[in-house]
C-alpha positions as CSV (number, residue, x, y, z in Angstrom):
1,X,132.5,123.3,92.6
2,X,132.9,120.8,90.2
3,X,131.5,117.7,88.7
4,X,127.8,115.5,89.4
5,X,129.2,113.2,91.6
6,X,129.7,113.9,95.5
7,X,133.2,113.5,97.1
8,X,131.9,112.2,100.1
9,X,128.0,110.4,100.6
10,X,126.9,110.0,103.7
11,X,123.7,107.9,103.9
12,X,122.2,107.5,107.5
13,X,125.5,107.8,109.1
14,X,124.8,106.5,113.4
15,X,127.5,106.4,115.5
16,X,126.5,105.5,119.5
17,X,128.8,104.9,122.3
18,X,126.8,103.1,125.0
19,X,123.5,104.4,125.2
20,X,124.3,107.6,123.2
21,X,123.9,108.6,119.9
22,X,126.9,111.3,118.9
23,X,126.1,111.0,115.5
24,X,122.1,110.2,114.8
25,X,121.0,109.4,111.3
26,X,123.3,112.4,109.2
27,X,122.4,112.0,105.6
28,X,124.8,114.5,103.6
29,X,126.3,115.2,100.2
30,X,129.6,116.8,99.8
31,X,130.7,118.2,96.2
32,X,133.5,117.2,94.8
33,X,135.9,120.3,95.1
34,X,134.0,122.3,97.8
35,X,135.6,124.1,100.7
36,X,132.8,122.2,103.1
37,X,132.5,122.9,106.7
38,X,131.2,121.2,110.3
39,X,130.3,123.6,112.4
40,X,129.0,122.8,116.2
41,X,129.7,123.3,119.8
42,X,131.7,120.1,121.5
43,X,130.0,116.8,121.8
44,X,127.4,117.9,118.3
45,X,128.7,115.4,116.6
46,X,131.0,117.3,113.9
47,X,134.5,115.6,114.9
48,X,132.6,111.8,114.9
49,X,131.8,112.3,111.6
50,X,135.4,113.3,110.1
51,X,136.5,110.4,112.2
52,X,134.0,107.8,110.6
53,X,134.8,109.7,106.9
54,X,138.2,109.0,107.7
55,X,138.2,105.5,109.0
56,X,139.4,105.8,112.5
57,X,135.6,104.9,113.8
58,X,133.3,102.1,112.2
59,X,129.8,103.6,112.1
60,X,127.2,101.3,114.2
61,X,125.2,102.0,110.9
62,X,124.8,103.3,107.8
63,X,127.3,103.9,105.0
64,X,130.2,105.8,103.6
65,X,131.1,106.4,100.1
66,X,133.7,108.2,98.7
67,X,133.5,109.1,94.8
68,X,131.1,106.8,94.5
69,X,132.6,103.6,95.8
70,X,131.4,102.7,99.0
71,X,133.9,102.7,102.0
72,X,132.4,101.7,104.6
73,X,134.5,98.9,106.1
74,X,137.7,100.1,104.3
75,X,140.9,100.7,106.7
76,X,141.9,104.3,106.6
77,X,144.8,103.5,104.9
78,X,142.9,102.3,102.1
79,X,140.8,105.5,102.1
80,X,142.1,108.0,99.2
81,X,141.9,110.2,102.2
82,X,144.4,112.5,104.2
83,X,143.7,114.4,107.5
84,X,145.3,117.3,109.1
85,X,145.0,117.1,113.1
86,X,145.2,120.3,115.5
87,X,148.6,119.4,116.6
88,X,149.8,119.0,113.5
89,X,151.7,115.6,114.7
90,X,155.2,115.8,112.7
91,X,158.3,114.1,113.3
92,X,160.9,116.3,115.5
93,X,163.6,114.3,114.4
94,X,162.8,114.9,110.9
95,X,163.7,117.9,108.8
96,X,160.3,120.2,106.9
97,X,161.5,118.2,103.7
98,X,161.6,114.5,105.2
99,X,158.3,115.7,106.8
100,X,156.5,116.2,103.7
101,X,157.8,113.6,101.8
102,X,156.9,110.6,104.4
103,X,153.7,109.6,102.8
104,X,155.3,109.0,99.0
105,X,158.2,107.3,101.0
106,X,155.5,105.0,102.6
107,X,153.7,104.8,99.0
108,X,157.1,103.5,97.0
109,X,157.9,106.5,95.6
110,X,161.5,106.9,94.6
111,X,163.6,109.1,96.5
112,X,164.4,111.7,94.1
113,X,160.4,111.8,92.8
114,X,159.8,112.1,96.2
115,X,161.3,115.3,97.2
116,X,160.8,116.8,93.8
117,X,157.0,116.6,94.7
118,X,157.8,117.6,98.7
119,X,159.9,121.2,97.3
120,X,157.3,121.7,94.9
121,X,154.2,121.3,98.0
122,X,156.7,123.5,100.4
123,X,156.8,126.2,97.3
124,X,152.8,125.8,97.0
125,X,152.5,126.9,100.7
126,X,155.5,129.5,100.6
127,X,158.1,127.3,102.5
128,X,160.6,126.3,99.5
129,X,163.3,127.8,101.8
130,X,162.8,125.8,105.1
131,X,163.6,122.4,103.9
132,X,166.8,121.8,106.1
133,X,164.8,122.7,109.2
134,X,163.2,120.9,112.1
135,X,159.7,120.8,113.3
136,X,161.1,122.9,116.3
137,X,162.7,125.7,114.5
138,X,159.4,127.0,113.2
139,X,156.7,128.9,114.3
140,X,153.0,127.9,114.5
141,X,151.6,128.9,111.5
142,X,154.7,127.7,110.0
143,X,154.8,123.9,111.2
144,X,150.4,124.2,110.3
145,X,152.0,124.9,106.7
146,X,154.3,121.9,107.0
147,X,151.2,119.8,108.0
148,X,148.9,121.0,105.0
149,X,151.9,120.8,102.8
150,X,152.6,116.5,103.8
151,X,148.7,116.4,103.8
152,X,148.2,117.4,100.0
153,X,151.5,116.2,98.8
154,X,150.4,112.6,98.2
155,X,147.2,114.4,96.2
156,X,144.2,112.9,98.4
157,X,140.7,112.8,97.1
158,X,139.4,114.4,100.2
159,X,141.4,116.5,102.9
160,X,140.1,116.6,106.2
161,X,141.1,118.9,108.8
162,X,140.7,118.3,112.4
163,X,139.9,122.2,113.8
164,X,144.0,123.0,112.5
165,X,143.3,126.4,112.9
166,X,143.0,126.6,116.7
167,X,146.3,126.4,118.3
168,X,147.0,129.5,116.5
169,X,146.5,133.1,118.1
170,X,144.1,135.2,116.3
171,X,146.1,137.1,114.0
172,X,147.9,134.1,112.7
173,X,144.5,132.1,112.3
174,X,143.1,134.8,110.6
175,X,145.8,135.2,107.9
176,X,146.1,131.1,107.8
177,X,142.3,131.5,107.1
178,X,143.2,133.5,104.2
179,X,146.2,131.4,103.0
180,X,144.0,127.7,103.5
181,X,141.4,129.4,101.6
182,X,143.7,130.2,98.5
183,X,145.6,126.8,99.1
184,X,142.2,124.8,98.3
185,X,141.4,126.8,95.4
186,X,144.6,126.0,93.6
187,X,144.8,122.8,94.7
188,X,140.8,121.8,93.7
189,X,140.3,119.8,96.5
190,X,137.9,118.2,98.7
191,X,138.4,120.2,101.6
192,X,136.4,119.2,105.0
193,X,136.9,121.1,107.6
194,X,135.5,120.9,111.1
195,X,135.0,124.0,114.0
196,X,133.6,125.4,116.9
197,X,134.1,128.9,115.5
198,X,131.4,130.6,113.6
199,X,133.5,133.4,112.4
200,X,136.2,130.7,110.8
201,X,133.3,128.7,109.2
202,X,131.9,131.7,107.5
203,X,135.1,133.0,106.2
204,X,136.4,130.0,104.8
205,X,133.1,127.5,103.3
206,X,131.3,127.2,100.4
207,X,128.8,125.8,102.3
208,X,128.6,124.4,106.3
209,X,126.5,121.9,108.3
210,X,125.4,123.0,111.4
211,X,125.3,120.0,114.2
212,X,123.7,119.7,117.0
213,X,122.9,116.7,119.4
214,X,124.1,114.2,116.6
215,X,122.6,116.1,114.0
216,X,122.7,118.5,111.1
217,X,120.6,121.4,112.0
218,X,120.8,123.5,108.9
219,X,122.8,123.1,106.3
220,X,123.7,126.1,103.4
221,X,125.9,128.6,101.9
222,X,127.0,131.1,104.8
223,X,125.2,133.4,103.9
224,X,121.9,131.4,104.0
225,X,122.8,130.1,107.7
226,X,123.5,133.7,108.8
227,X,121.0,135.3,107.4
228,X,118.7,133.1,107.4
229,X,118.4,130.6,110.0
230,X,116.4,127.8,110.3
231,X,116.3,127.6,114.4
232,X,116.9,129.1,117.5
233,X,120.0,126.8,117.9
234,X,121.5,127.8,114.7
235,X,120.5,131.5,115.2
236,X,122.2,131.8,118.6
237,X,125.1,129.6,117.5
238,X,125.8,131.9,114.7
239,X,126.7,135.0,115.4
240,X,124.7,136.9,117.6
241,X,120.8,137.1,117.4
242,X,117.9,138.9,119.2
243,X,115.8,136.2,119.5
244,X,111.8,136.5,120.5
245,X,109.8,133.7,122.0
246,X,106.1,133.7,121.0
247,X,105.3,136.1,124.0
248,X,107.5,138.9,122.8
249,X,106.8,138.2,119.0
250,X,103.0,139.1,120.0
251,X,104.1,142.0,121.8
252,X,106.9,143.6,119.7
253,X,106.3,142.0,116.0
254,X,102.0,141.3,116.0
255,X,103.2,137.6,115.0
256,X,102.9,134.6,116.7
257,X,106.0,132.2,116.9
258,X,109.7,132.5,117.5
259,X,111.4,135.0,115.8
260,X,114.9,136.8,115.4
261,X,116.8,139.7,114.4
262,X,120.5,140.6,113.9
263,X,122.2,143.3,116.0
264,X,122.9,145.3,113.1
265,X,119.9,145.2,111.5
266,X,118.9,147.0,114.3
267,X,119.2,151.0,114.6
268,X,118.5,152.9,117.8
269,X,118.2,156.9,118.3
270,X,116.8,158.4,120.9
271,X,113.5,159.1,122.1
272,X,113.3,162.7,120.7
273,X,114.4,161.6,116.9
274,X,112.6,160.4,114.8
275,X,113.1,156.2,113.1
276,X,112.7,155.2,110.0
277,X,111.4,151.6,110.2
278,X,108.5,148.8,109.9
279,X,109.2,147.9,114.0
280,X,110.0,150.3,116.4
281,X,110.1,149.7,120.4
282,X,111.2,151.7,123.6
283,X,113.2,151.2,126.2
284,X,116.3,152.3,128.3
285,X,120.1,152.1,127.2
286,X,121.4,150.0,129.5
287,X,125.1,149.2,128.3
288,X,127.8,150.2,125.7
289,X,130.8,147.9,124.7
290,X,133.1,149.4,122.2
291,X,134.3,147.0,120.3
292,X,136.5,148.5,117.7
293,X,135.5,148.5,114.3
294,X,131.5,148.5,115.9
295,X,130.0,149.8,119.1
296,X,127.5,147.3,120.6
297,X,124.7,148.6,122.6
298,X,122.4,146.8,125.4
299,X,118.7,147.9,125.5
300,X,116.3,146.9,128.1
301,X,113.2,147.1,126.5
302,X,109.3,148.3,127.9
303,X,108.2,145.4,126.7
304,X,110.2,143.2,129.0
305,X,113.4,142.0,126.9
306,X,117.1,142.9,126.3
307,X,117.9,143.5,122.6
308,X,121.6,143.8,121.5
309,X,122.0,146.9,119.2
310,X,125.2,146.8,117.1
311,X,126.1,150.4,115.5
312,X,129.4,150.9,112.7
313,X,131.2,153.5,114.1
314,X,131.6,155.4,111.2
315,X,130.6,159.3,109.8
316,X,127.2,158.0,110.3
317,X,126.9,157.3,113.7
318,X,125.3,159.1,116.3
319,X,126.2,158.8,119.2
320,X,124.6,157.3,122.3
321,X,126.6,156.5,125.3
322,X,124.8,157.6,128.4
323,X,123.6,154.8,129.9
324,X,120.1,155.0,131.6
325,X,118.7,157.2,128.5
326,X,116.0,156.5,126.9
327,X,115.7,154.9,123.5
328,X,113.8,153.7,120.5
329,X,114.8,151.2,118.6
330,X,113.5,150.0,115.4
331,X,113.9,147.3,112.6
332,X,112.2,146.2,109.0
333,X,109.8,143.3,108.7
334,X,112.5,142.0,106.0
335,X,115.2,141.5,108.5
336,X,112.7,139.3,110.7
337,X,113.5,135.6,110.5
338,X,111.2,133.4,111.2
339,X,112.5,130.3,113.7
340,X,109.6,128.4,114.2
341,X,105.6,128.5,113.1
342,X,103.1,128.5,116.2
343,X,101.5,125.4,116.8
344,X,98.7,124.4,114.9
345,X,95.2,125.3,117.0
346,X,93.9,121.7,117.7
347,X,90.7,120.2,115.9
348,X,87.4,120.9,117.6
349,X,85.5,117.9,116.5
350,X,81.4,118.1,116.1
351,X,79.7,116.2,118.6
352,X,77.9,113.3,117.2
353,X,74.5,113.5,116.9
């Protein structure tokens, strides 16, 4: 990430429709040259935003700038801004060259500067030798190519893209993870990219927002929202957590306040081995879901919760698999995340003399 000056400022951002707010106050910075994500279930908020950075909704307040100039009431197409939708929305009639090369055609750009610059984007995402064909003739991950290719060609400040990922099966989105990843590295831009899925918005950002109701919930590198977060929202969103009301926390932690664990910080033997840890609890194995690369295991615990155990299957392992035997689990006090502080005990007050 690159240079003082944010890409995109947004400086309590509002957007309501009636009597709702679907975006609520969003003050956020985005570097120039980051891979930045908006992560949040549908209706948080995320896709409202893109829209307003983009220009195709006016915010009921607040303001937009882009690389310092404020943009606010600008028309998108005066916005040094380019956006790639889910669908993709190419011409069929139009060949993959003729595709790319639409926005310098719109721009002025001479014919033969044109489709230099459209070969040499078709080249930068490894499709140099599908410029006769249609729209049609290509497969999914192939026409999502096209799109990012006619996107960058004009060379926007800022790219947005509109969940472009999720028309694709999960092999394909996975490798067009990989590929969009490398694509914004080379090019060195703006990337903003908005999701439902956790998994994508790990792999792919230097950092995410987290929305929910209107709102950014946490916001930091992945690593900070996964292992760290700041909520029960984002630590249930994220992933998978074991999460622990106040109730629980007294019983199982000896700490007041909501609190959560990861699956795989979590080990599990059973009852007649011994664990190695700062937390340990009992209870009865009560599922087992192989899962591939992982098993995950479902304990019912003494003290009255269900705590999701996730175990490598590797070398390591031991194995438990007969449901209905009895367990202990066990964690360290370093992998406990703290979601929220218990309220403060109200003031007694002396009674006036």
């Amino acid at each position: 990430m690159t240079g003082a000056q944010p890409a995109i400022r947004l400086t309590g951002l509002t957007k309501s429709f009636g009597n709702v707010n679907a975006v609520d106050g969003v003050d956020l910075d985005i570097v120039e040259g980051e891979f930045f994500s908006m992560l949040g279930p549908s209706g948080s908020g995320k896709t409202t935003v893109l829209r307003l950075i983009a220009g195709f909704e006016k915010p009921t307040s607040g303001t937009i700038s882009l690389l310092g100039q404020d943009v606010t009431d600008r028309a998108p197409f005066d916005r040094d801004v380019n956006t790639v939708f889910q669908d993709y929305a190419l011409f069929p009639h139009m060949s993959v060259l003729d595709n790319v090369a639409y926005g310098l055609r719109v721009r002025g750009v001479s014919k033969r500067a044109r489709y230099e610059q459209a070969r040499q984007a078709l080249d930068t995402v490894r499709l140099g030798s599908f410029v006769d064909r249609k729209p049609s003739q290509l497969s999914g991950g192939q026409r999502q190519r096209v799109a990012l290719a006619r996107a960058t060609v004009v060379q926007p400040k800022v790219l947005l893209l509109d969940e472009p990922l999720g028309a694709l099966d999960l092999k394909l989105r996975e490798q067009m993870q990989v590929e969009l990843k490398e694509l914004q590295r080379n090019l060195g831009i703006t990337f903003i990219f908005v999701t439902h899925d956790q998994q994508e918005a790990l792999t792919l950002s230097d950092r995410i927002a987290v929305f929910n109701e209107g709102k950014i919930e946490q916001l930091g590198t992945p690593a900070e929202i996964y292992e760290r977060p700041s909520s029960p929202f984002v630590a249930a969103f994220v992933g998978t957590s074991n999460i622990f009301d106040d109730t629980v926390s007294h019983a199982l932690l000896g700490r007041a306040g909501t609190h959560s664990v990861r699956p795989e910080k979590v080990s599990v033997t059973t009852e007649n081995r011994p664990l190695a840890a700062d937390c340990t609890a009992a209870g009865t194995l009560a599922e087992v879901i192989y899962v591939g690369s992982s098993t995950q295991l479902i304990v019912d615990l003494d003290a009255g919760t269900r705590v999701v155990v996730l175990e490598q299957n590797d070398a390591h392992r031991v194995a438990t698999t007969e449901r209905g035997v009895r367990v202990t689990i066990g964690w360290n006090n370093s992998d406990i995340v703290t979601l929220s502080a218990p309220a403060p005990a109200p003031a007694i007050l002396a009674p006036h003399p």
